[in-house]
Structures are given as structure tokens and as C-alpha cells.
ChimeraX commands (.cxc) that place a marker at each C-alpha (Angstrom):
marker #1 position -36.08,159.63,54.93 radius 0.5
marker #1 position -32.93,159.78,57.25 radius 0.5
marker #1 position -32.92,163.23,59.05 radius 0.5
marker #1 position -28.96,162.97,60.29 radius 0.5
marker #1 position -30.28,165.64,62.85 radius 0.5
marker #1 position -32.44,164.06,63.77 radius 0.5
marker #1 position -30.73,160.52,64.39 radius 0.5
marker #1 position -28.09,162.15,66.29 radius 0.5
marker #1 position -30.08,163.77,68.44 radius 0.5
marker #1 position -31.77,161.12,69.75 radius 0.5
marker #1 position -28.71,159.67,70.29 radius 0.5
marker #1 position -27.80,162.18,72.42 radius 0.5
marker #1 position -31.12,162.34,73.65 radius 0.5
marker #1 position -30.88,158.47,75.18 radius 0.5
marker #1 position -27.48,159.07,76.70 radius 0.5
marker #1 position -29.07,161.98,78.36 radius 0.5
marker #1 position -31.81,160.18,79.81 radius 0.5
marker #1 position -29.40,158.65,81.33 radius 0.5
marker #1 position -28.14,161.49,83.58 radius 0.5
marker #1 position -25.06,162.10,81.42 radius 0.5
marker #1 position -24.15,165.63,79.88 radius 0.5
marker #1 position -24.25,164.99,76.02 radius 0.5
marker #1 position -23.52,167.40,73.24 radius 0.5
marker #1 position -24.82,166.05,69.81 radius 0.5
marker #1 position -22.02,168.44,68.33 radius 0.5
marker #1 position -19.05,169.48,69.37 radius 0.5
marker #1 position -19.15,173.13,71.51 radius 0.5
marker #1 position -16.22,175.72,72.11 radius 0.5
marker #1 position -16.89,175.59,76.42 radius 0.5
marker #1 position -16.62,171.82,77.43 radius 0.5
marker #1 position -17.73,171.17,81.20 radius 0.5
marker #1 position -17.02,168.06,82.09 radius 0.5
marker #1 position -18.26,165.26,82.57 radius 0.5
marker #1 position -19.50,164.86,79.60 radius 0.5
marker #1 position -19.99,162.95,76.34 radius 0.5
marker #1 position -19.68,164.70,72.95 radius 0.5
marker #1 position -21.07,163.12,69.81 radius 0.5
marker #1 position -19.61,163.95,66.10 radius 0.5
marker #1 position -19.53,162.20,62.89 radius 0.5
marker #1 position -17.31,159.37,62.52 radius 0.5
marker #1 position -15.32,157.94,59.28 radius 0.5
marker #1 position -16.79,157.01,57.28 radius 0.5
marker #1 position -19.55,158.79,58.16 radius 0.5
marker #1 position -22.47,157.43,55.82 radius 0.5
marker #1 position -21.86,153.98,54.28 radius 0.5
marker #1 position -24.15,152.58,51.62 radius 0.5
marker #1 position -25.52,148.99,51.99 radius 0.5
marker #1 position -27.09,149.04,48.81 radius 0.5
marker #1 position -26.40,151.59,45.70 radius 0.5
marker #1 position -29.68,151.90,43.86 radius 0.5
marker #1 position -32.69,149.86,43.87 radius 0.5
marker #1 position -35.26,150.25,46.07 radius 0.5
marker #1 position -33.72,149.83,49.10 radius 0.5
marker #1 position -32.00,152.59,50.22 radius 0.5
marker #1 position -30.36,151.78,53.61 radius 0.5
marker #1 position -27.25,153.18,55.05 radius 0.5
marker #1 position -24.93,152.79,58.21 radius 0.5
marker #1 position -24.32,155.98,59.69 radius 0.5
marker #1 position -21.15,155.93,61.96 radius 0.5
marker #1 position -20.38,158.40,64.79 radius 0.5
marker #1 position -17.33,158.70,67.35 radius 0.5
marker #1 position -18.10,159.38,70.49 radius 0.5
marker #1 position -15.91,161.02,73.39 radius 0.5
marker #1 position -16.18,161.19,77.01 radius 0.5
marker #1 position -14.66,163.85,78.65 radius 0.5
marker #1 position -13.71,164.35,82.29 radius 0.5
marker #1 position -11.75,166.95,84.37 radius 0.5
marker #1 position -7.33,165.68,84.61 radius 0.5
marker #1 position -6.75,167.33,87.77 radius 0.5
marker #1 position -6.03,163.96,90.05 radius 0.5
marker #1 position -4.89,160.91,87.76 radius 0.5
marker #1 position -6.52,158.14,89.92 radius 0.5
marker #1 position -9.75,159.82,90.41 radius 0.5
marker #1 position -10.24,161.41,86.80 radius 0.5
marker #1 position -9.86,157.55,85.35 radius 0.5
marker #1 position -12.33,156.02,87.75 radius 0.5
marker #1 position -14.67,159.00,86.72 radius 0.5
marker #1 position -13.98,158.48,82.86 radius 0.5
marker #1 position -14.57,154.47,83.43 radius 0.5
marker #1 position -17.78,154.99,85.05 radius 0.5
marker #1 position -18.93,157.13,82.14 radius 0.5
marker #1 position -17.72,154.54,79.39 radius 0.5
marker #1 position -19.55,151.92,81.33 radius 0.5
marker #1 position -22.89,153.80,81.51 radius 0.5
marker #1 position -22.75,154.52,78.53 radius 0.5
marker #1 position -23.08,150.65,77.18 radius 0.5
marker #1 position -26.60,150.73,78.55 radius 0.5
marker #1 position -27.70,153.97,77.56 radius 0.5
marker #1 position -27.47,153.86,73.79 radius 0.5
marker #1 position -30.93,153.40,72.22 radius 0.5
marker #1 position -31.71,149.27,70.77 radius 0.5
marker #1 position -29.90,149.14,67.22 radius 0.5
marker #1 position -26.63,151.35,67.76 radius 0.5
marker #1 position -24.04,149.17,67.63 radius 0.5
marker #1 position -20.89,150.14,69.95 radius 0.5
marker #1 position -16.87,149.56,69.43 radius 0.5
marker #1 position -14.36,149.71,71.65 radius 0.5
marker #1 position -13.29,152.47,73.67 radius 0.5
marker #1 position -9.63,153.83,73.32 radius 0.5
marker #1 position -6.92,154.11,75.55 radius 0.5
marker #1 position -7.25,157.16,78.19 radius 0.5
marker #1 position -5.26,160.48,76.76 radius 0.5
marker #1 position -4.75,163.64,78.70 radius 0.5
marker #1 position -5.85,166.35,76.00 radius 0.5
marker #1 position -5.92,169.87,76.52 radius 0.5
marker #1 position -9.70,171.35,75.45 radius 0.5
marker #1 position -10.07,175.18,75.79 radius 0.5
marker #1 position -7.49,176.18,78.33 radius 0.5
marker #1 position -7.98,172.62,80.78 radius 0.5
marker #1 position -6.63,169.32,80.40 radius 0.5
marker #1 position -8.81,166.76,80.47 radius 0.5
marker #1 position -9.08,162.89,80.42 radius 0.5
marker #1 position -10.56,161.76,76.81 radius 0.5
marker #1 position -11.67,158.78,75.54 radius 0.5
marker #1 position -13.40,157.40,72.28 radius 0.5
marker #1 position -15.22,155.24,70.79 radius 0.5
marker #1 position -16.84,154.40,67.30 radius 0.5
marker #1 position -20.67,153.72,67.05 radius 0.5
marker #1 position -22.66,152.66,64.11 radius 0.5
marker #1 position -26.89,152.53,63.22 radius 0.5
marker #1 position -28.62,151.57,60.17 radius 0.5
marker #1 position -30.99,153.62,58.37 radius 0.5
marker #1 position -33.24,154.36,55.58 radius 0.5
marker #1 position -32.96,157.31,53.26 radius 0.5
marker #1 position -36.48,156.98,52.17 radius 0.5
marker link #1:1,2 radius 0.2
marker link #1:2,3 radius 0.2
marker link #1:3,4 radius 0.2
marker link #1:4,5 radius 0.2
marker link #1:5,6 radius 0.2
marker link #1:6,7 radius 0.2
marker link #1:7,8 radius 0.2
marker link #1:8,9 radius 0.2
marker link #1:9,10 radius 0.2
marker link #1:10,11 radius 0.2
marker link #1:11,12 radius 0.2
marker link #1:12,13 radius 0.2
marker link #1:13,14 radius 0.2
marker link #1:14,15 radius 0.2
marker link #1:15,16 radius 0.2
marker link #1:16,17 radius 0.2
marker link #1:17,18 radius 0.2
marker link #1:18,19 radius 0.2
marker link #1:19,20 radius 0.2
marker link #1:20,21 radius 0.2
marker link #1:21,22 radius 0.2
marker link #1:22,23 radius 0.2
marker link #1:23,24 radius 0.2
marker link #1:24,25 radius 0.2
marker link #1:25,26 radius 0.2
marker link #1:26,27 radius 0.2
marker link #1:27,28 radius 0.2
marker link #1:28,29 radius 0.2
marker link #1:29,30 radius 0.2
marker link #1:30,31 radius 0.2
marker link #1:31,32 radius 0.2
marker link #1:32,33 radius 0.2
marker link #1:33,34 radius 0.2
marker link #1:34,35 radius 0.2
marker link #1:35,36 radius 0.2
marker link #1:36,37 radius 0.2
marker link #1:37,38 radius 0.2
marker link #1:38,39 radius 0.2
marker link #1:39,40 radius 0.2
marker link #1:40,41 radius 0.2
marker link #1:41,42 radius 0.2
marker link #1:42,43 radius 0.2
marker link #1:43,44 radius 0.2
marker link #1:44,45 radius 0.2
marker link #1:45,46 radius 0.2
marker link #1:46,47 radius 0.2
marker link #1:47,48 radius 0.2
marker link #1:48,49 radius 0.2
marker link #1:49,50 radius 0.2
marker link #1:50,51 radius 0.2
marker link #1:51,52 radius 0.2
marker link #1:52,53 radius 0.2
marker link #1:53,54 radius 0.2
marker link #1:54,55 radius 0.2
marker link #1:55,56 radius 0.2
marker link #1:56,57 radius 0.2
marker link #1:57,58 radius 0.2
marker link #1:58,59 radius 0.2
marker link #1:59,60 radius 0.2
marker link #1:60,61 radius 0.2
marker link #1:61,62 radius 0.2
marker link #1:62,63 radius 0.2
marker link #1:63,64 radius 0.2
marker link #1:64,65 radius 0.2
marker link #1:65,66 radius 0.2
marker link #1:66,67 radius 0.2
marker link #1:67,68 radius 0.2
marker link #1:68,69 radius 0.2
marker link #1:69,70 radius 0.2
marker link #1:70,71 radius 0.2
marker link #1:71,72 radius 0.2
marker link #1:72,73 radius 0.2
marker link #1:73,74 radius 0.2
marker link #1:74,75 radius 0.2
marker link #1:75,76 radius 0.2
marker link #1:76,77 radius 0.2
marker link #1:77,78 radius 0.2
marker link #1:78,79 radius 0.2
marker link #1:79,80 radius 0.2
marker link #1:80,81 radius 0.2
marker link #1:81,82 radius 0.2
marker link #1:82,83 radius 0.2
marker link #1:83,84 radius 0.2
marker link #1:84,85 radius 0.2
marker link #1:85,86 radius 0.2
marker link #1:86,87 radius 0.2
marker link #1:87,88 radius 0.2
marker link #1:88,89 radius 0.2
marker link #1:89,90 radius 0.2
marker link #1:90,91 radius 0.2
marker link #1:91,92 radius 0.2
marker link #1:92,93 radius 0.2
marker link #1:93,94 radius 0.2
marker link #1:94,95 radius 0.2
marker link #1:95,96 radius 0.2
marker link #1:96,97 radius 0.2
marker link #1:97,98 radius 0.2
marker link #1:98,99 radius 0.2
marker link #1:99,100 radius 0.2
marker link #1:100,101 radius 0.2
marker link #1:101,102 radius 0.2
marker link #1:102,103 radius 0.2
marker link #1:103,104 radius 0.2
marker link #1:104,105 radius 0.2
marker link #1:105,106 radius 0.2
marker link #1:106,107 radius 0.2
marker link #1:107,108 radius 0.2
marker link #1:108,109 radius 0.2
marker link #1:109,110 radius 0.2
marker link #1:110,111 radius 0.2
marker link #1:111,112 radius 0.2
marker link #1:112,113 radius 0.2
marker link #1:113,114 radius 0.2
marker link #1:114,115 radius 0.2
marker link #1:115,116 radius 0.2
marker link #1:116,117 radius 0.2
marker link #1:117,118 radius 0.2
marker link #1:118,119 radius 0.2
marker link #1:119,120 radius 0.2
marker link #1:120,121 radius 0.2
marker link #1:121,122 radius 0.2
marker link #1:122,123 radius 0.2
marker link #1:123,124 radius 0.2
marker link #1:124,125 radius 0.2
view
């Protein structure tokens, strides 16, 4: 059976590996860099209803986050943590696009945001 714990841990486990600051959920204190990973919408998506099969697409938004002080060097540091981030996901996640750059404030900072949709199959058996 699916643990959704589970699955998005290891998630966060892989981008980890790969020297990155990950939170599988999202946390009030936010240092940046980082990468924070939450469900997306829809969130659980049947591929079959009933049967024997039981296999669903679990979807996720990810969001890298990184310090707004300087403009030019806060989107080369956001753009070199979207690109590592293509070849840190673990084989079967599937990846979107990112979004546009936004300056967002999170706790009392402003920071440099940007997300993107991902998307694994699963069993729930």
C-alpha cells in the first residue's frame, strides 16, 4: 500500500542527496536556499476506480526558495536550484514546468519563489 509519508519523503530524501535543503512539509522558519515540498491539486488522482488494480498519481508542487536581497544574484541562485533539481528527482517522478520568479514575503524576509508541479504513480495495495 501507498504510505503518502512515506513517498514524499523520499522525495525529499533524493533532492537531498543532492546537497539541497528540502522540507517534505512546509515549516514556519524558512532558511534559504531551499526546496519545500507540499501536496499539489489534485493531490491523489485515480487511474482506475475498482478492480484489482488500484493505482494512483499522486501530484505535489514544489517550491524553491532563495534569499531577495540583490535581484541579479538571487535569480542566478534560484536558476541553479531549478536546474539541479531536474536531475535529482528519483526515476518515475515526472516534472512540469517551473513558474515565473515572484518576490514573496515568508516570515518577516522576502524571498525569490518559484514552483513547479510534479507527479508519481503508485499503488494503494
Amino acid at each position: 500500500m501507498a504510505n503518502l509519508v512515506t513517498q514524499r519523503n523520499e522525495i525529499a530524501a533524493s533532492l537531498a542527496a543532492a546537497g539541497r535543503v528540502v522540507m517534505s512539509y512546509p515549516k514556519e522558519n524558512i532558511t534559504p536556499p531551499a526546496l519545500v515540498l507540499v501536496p499539489g491539486s489534485p493531490y491523489l488522482e485515480p487511474q482506475v476506480i475498482g478492480g484489482a488494480n488500484k493505482r494512483v498519481n499522486m501530484r505535489f508542487d514544489l517550491t524553491a526558495i532563495v534569499n531577495a536581497a540583490d535581484n541579479q544574484a538571487a535569480l542566478a541562485n534560484l536558476e541553479a536550484l531549478m536546474l539541479s533539481t531536474f536531475t535529482a528527482l528519483p526515476a518515475g517522478v515526472t516534472i512540469g514546468s517551473w513558474s515565473q520568479p515572484t518576490v514573496t514575503q515568508v516570515g518577516n524576509a522576502d524571498m525569490l519563489i518559484s514552483q513547479v508541479s510534479i507527479e508519481l504513480a503508485t499503488t494503494t495495495e
